[in-house]
C-alpha positions as CSV (number, residue, x, y, z in Angstrom):
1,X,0.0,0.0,0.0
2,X,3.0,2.6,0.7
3,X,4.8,1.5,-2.1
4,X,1.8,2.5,-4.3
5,X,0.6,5.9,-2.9
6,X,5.1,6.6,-3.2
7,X,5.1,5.7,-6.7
8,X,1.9,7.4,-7.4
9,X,3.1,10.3,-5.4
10,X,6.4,10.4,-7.3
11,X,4.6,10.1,-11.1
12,X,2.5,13.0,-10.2
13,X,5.6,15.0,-9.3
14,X,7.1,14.6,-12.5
15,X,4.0,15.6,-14.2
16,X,3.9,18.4,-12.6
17,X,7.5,19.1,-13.0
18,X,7.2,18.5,-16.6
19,X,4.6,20.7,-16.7
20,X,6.1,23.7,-15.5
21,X,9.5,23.5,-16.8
22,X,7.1,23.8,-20.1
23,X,5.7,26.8,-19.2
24,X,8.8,28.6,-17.6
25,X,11.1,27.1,-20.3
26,X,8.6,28.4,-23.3
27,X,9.5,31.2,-25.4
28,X,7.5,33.9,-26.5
29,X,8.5,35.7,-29.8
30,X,7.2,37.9,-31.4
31,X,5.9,36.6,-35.4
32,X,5.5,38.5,-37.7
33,X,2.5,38.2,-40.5
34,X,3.1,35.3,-43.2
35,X,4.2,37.0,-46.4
36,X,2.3,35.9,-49.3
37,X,3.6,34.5,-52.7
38,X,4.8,38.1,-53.9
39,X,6.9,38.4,-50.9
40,X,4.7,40.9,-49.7
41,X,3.1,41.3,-46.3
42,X,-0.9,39.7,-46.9
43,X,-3.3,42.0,-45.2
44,X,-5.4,40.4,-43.2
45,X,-9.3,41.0,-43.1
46,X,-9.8,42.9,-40.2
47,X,-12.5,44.8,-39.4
48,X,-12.1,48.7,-40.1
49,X,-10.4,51.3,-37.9
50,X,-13.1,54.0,-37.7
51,X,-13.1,58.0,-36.9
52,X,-16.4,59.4,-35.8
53,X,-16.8,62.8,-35.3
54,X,-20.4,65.0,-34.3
55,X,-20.6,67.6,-36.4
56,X,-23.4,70.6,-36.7
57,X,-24.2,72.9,-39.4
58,X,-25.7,75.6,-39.7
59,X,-30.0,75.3,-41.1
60,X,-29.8,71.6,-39.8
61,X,-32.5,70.5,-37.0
62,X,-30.3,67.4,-36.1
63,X,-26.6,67.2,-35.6
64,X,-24.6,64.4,-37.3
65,X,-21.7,61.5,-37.3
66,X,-19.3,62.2,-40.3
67,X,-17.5,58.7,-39.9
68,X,-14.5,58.0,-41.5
69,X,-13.0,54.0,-42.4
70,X,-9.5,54.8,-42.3
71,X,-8.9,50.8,-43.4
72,X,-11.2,50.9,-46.5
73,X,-10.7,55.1,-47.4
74,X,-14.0,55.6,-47.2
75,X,-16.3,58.7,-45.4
76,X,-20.1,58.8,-44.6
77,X,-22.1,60.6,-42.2
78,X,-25.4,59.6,-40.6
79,X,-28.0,61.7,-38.4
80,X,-30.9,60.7,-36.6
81,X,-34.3,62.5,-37.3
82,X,-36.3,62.3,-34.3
83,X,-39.8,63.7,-35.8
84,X,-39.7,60.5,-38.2
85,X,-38.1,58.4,-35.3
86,X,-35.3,57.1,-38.5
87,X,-31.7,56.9,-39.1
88,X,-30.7,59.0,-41.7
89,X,-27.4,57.8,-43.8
90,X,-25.3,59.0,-46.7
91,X,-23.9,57.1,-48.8
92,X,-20.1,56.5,-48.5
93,X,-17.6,58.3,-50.7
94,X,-14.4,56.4,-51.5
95,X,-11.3,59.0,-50.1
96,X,-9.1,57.4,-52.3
97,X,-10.6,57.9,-55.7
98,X,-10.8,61.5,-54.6
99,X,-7.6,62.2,-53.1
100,X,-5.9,60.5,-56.1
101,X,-7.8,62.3,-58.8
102,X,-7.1,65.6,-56.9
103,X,-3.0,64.6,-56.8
104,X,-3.3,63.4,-60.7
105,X,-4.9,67.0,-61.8
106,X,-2.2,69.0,-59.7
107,X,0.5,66.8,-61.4
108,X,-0.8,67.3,-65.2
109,X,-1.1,71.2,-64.2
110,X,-5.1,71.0,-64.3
């Protein structure tokens, strides 16, 4: 009977030993994202990274949200008008078609 509980006392100490030299002895590195087959760094889909902002102007009854998706380029704005009880929402503009249009007509002298 003593020889057993010793033995079985002994077994679960190396477990247990075994387990924590694991955790103590395991190292944590930083990784950095898989490239894909161009070599380049994928992107991963993430949800966007967002900027709200309130905003009022100047004849408007309700103040807005101008909301910018810094991750997709895009900008909208939405308002909530509370004598139909409704969210009110503008459809999103795409920051980089604009922004690149404006840098190609300043480069052609437009």
């Amino acid at each position: 009977m003593k020889s057993t509980v010793l033995w079985a006392l002994i077994i679960l100490n190396a477990v247990l030993l075994v387990s924590f030299l694991a955790r103590v002895t395991h190292q944590t590195s930083a990784l950095a994202q898989p490239a894909n087959r161009t070599g380049t760094v994928a992107a991963p889909a993430r949800p966007g990274d967002y900027v709200m902002v309130p905003a009022q102007f100047n004849g408007a009854s309700n103040g807005i949200v101008v909301i910018v998706d810094q991750t997709n380029h895009q900008l909208s704005a939405i308002s909530y008008d509370d004598a139909n009880k409704r969210m009110d929402t503008m459809n999103k503009i795409d920051l980089e078609q604009i922004f690149h249009n404006t840098a190609a007509g300043q480069r052609t002298g437009k």
